[in-house]
N, CA, C and O atoms as a Maestro MAE file, in Angstrom:
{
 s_m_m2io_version
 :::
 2.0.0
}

f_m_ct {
 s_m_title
 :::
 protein
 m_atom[232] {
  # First column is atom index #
  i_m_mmod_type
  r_m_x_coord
  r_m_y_coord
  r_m_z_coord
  i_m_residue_number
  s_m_chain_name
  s_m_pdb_residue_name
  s_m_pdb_atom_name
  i_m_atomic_number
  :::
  1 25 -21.079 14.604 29.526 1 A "UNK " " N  " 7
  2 3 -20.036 15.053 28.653 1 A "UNK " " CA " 6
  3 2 -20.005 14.190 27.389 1 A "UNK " " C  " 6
  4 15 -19.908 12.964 27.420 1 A "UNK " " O  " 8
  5 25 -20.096 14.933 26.264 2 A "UNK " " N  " 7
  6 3 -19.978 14.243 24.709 2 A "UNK " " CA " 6
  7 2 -18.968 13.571 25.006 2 A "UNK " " C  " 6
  8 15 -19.138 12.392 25.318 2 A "UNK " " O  " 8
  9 25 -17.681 14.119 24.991 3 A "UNK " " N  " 7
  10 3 -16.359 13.874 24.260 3 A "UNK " " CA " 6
  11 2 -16.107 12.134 24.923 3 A "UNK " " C  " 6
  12 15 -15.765 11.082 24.382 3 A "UNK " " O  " 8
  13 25 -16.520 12.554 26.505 4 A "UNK " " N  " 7
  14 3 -16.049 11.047 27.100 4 A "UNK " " CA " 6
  15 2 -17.312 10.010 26.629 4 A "UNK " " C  " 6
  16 15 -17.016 8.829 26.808 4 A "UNK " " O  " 8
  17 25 -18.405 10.192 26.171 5 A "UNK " " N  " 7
  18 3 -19.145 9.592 25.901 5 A "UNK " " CA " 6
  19 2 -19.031 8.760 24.464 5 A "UNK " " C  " 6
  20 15 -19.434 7.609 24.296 5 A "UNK " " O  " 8
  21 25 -18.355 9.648 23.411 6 A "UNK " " N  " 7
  22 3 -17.597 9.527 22.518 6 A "UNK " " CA " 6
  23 2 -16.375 8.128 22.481 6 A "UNK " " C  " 6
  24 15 -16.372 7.068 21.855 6 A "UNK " " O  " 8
  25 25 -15.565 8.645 23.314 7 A "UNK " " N  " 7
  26 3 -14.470 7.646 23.805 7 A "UNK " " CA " 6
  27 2 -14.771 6.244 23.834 7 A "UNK " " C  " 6
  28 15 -14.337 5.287 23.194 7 A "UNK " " O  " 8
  29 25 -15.767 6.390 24.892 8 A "UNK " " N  " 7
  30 3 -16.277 4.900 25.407 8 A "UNK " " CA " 6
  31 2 -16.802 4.329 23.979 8 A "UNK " " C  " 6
  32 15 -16.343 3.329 23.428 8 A "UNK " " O  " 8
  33 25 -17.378 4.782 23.705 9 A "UNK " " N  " 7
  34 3 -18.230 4.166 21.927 9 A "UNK " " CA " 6
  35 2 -16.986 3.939 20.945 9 A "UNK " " C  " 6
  36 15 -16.875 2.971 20.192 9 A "UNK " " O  " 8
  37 25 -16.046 5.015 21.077 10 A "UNK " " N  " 7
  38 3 -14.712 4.274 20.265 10 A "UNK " " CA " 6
  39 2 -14.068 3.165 20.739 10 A "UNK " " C  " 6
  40 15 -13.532 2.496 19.856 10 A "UNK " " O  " 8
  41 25 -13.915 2.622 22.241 11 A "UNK " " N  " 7
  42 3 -13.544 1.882 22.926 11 A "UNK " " CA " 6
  43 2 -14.047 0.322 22.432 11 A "UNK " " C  " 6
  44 15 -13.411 -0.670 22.077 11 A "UNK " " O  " 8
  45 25 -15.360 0.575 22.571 12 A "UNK " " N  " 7
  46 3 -16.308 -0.338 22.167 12 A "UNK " " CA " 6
  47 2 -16.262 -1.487 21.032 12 A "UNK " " C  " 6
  48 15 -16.271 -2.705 20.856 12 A "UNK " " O  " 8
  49 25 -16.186 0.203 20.167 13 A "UNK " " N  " 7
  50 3 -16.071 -0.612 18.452 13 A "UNK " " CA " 6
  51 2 -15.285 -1.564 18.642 13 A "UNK " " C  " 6
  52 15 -15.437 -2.780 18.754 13 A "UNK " " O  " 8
  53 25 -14.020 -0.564 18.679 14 A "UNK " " N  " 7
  54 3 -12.610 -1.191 18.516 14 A "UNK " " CA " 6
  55 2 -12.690 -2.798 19.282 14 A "UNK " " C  " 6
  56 15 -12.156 -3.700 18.637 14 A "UNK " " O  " 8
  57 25 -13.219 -3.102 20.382 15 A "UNK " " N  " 7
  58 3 -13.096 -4.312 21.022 15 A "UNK " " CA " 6
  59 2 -13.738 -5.609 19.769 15 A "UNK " " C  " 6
  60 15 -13.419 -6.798 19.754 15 A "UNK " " O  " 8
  61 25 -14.845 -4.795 18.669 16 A "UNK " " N  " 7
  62 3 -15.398 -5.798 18.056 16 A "UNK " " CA " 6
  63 2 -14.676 -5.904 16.742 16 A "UNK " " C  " 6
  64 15 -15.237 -6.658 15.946 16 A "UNK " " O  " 8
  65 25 -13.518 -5.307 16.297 17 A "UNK " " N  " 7
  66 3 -12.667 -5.452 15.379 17 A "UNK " " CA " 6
  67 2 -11.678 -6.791 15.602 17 A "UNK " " C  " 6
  68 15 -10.880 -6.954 16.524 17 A "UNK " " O  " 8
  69 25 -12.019 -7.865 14.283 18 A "UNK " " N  " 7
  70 3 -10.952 -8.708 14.136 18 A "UNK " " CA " 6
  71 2 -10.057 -8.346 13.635 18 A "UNK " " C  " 6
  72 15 -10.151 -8.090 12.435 18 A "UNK " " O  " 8
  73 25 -8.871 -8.170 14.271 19 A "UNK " " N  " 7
  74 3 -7.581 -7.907 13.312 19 A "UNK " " CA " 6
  75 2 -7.049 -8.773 12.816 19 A "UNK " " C  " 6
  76 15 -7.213 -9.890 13.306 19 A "UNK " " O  " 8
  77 25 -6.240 -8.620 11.705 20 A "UNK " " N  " 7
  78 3 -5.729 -10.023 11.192 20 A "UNK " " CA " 6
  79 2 -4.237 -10.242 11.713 20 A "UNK " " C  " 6
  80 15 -3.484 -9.357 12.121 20 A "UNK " " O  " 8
  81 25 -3.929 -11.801 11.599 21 A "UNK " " N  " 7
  82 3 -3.118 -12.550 12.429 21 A "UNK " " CA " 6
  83 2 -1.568 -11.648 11.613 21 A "UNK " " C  " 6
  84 15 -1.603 -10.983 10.578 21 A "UNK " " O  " 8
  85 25 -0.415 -11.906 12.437 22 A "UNK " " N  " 7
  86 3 0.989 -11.652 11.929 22 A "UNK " " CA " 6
  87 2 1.256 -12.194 10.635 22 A "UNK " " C  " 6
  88 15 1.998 -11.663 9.808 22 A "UNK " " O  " 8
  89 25 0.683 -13.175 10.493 23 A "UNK " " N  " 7
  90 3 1.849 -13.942 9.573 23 A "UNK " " CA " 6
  91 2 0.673 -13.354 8.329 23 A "UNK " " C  " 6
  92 15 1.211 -13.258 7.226 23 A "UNK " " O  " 8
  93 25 -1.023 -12.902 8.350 24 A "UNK " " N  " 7
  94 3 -1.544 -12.850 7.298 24 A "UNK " " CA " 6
  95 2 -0.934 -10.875 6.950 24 A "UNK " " C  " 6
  96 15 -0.949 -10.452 5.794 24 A "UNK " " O  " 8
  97 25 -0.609 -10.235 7.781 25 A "UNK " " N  " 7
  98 3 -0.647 -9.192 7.767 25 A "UNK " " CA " 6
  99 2 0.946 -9.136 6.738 25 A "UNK " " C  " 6
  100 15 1.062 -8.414 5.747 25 A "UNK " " O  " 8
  101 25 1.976 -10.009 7.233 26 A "UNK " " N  " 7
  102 3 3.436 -10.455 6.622 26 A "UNK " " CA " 6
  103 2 3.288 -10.595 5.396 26 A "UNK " " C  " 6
  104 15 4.097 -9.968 4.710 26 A "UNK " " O  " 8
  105 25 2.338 -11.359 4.729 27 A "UNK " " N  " 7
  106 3 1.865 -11.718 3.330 27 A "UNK " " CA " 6
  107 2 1.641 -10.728 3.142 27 A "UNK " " C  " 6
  108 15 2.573 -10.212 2.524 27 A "UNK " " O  " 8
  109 25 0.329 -9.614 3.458 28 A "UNK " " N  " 7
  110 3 0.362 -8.925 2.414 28 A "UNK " " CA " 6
  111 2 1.119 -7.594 2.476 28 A "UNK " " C  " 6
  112 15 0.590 -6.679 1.843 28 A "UNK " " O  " 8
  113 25 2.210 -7.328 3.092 29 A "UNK " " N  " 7
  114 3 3.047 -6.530 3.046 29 A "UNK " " CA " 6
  115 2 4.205 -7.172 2.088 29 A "UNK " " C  " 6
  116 15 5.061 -6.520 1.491 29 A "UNK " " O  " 8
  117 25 4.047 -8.589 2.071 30 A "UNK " " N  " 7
  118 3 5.124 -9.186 0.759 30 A "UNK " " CA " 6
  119 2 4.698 -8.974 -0.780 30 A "UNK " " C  " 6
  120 15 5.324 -9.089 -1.834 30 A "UNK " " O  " 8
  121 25 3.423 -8.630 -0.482 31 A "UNK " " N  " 7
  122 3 2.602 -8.422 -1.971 31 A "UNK " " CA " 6
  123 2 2.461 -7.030 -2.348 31 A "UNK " " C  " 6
  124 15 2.231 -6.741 -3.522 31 A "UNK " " O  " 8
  125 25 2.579 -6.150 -1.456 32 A "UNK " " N  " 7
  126 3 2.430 -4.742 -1.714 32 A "UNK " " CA " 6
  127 2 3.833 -4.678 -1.979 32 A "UNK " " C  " 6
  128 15 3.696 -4.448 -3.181 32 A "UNK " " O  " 8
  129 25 5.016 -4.696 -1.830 33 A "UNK " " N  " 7
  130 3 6.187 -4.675 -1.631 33 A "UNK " " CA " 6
  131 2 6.870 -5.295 -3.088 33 A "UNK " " C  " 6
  132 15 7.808 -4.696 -3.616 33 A "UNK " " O  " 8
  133 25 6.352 -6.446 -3.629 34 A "UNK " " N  " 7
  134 3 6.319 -7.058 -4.736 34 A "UNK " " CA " 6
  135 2 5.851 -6.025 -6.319 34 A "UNK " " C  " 6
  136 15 6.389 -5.530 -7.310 34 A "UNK " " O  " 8
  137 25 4.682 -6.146 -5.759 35 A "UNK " " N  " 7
  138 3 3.425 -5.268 -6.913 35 A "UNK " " CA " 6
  139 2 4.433 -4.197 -6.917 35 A "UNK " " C  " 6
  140 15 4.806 -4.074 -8.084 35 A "UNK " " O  " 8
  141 25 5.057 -3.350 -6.140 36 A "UNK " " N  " 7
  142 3 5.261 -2.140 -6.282 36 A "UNK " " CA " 6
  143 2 6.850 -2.119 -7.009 36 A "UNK " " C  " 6
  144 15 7.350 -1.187 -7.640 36 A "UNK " " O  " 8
  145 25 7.491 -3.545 -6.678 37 A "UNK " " N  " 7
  146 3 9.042 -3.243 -7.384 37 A "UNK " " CA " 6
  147 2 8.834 -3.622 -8.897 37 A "UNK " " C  " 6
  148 15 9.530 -3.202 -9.821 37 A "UNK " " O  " 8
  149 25 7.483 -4.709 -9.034 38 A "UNK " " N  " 7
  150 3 7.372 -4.806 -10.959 38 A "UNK " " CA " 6
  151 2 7.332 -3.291 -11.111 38 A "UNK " " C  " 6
  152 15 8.373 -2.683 -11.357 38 A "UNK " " O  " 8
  153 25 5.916 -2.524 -10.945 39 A "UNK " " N  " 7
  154 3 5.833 -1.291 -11.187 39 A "UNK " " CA " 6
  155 2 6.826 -0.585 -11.246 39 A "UNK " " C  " 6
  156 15 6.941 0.023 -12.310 39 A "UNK " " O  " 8
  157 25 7.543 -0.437 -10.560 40 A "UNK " " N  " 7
  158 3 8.615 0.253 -10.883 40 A "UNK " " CA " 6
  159 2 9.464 -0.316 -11.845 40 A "UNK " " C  " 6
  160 15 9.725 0.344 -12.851 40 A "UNK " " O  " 8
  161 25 9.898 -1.347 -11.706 41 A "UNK " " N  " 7
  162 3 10.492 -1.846 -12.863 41 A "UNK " " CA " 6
  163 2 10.087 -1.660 -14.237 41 A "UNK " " C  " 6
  164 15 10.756 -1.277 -15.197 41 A "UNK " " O  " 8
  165 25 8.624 -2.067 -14.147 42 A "UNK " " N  " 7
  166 3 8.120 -1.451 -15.919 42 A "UNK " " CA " 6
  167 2 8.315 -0.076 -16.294 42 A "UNK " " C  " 6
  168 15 8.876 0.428 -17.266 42 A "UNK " " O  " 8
  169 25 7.645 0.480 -15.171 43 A "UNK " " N  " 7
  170 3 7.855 2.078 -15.832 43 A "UNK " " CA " 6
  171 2 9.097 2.551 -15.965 43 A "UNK " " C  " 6
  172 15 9.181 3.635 -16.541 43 A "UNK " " O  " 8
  173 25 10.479 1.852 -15.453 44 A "UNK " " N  " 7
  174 3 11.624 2.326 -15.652 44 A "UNK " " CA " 6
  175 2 12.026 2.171 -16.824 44 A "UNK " " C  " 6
  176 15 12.498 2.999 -17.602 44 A "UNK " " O  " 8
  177 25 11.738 0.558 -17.004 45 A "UNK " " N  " 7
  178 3 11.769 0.047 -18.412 45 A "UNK " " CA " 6
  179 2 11.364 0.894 -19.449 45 A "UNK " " C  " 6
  180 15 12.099 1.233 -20.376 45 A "UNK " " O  " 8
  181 25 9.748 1.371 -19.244 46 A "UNK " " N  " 7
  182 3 9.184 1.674 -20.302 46 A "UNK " " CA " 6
  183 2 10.273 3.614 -20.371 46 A "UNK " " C  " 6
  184 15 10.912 4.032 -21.337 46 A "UNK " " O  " 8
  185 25 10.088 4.278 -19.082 47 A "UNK " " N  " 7
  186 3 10.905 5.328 -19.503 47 A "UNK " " CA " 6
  187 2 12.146 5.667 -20.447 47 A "UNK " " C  " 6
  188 15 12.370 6.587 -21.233 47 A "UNK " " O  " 8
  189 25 12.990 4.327 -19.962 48 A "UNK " " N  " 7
  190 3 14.394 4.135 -20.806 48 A "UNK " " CA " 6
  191 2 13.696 4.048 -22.204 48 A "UNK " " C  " 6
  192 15 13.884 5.027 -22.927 48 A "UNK " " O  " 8
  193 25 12.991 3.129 -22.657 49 A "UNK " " N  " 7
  194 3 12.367 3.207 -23.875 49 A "UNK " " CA " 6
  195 2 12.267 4.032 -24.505 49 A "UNK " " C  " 6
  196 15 12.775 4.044 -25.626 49 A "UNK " " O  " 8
  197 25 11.491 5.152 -23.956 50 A "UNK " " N  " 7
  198 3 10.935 6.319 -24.898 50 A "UNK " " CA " 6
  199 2 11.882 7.008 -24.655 50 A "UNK " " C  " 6
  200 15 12.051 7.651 -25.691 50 A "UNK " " O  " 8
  201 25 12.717 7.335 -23.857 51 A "UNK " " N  " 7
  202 3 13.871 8.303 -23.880 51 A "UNK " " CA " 6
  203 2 14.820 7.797 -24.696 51 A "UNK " " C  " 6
  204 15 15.336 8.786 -25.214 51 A "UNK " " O  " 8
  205 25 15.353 6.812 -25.112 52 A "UNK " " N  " 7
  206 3 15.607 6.248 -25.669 52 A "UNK " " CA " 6
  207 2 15.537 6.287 -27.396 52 A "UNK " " C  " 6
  208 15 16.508 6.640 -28.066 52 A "UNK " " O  " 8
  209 25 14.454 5.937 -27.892 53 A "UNK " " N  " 7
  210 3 13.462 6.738 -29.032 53 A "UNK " " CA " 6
  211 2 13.469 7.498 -29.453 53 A "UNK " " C  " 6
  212 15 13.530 7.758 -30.655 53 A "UNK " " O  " 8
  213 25 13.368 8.514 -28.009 54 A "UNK " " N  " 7
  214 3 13.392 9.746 -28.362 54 A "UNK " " CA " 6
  215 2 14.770 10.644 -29.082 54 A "UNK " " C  " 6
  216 15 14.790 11.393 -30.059 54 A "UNK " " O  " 8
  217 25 15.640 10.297 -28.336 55 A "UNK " " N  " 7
  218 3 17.150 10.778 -28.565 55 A "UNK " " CA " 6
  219 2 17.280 10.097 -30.154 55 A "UNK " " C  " 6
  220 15 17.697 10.893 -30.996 55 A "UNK " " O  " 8
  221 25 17.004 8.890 -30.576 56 A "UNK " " N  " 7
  222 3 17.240 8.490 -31.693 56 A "UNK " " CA " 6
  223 2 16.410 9.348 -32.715 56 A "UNK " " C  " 6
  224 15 16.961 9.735 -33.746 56 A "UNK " " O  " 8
  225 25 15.186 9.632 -32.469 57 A "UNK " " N  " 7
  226 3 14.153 10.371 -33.642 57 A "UNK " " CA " 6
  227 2 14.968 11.966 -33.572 57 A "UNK " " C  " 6
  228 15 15.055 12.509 -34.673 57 A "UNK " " O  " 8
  229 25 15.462 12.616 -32.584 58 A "UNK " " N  " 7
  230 3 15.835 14.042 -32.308 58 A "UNK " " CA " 6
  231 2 17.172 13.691 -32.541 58 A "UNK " " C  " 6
  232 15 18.058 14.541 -32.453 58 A "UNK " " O  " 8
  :::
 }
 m_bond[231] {
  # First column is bond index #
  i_m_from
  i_m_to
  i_m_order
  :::
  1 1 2 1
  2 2 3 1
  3 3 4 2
  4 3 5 1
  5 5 6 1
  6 6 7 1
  7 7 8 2
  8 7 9 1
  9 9 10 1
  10 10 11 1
  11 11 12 2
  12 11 13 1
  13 13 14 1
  14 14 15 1
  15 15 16 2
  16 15 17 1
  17 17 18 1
  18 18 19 1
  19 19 20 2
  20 19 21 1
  21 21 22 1
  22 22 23 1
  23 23 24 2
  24 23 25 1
  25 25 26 1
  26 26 27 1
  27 27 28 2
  28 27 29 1
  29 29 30 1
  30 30 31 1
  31 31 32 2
  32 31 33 1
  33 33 34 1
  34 34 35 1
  35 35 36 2
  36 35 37 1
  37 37 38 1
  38 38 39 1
  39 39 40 2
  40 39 41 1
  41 41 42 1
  42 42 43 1
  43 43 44 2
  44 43 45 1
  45 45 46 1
  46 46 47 1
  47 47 48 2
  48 47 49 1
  49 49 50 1
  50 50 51 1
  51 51 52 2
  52 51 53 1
  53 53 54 1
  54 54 55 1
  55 55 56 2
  56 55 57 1
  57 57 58 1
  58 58 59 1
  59 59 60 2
  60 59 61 1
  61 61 62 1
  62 62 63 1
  63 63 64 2
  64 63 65 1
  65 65 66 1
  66 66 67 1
  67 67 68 2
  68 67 69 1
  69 69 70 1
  70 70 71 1
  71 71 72 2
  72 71 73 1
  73 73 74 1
  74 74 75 1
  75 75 76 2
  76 75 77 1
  77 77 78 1
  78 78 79 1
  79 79 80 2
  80 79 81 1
  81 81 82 1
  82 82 83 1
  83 83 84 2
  84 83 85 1
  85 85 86 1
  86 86 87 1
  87 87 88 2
  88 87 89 1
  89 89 90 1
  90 90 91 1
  91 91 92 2
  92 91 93 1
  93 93 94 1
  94 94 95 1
  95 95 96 2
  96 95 97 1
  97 97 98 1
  98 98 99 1
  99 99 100 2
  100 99 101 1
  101 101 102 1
  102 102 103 1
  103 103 104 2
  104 103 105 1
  105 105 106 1
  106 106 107 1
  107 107 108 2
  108 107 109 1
  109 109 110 1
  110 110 111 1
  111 111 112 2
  112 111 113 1
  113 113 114 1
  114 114 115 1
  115 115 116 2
  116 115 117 1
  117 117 118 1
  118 118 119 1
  119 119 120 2
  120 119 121 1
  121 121 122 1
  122 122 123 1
  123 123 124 2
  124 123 125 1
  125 125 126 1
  126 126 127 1
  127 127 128 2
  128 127 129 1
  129 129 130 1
  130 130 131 1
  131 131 132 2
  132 131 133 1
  133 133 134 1
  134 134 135 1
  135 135 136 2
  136 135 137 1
  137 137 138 1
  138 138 139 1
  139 139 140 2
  140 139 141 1
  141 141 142 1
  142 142 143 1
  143 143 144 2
  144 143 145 1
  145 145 146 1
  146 146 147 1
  147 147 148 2
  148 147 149 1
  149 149 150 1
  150 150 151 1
  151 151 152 2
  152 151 153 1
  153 153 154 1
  154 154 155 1
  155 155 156 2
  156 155 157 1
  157 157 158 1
  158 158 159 1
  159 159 160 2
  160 159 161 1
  161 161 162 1
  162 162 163 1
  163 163 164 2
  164 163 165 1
  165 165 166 1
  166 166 167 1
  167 167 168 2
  168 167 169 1
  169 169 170 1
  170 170 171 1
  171 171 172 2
  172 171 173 1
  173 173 174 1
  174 174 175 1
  175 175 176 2
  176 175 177 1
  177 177 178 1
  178 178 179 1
  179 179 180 2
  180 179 181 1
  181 181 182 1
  182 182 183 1
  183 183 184 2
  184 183 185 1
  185 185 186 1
  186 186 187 1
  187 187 188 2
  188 187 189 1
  189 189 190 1
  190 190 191 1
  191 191 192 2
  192 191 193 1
  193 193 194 1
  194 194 195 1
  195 195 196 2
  196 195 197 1
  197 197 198 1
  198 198 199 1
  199 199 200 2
  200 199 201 1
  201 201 202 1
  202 202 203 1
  203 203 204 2
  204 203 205 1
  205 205 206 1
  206 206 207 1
  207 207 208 2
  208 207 209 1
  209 209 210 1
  210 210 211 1
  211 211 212 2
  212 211 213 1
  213 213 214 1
  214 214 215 1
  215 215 216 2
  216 215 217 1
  217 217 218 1
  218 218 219 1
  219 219 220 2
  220 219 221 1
  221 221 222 1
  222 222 223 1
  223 223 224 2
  224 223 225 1
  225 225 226 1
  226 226 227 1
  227 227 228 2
  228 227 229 1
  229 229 230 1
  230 230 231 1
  231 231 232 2
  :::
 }
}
């Protein structure tokens, strides 16, 4: 049978995967989490800006 033959070979891999530790995985969920509130912050910034601009030129 493929499918179970399949399995076992996924089984396998997976045993040779290092995962990374808690506290490195913590970091970079503090950095994605970070990166993403500047981003937002600029582009809010920059939106108010041009809307902003805009209402003044119109």
């Amino acid at each position: 049978m493929k499918f179970f033959q399949f399995c076992k070979e996924c089984v396998a891999e997976l045993r040779k995967v290092v995962w990374p530790s808690r506290s490195h995985v913590l970091s970079s969920v503090g950095v994605v989490l970070v990166s993403t509130l500047v981003a937002a912050a600029v582009l809010g910034l920059l939106d108010w800006a041009f809307t902003t601009g805009l209402r003044f030129i119109f």
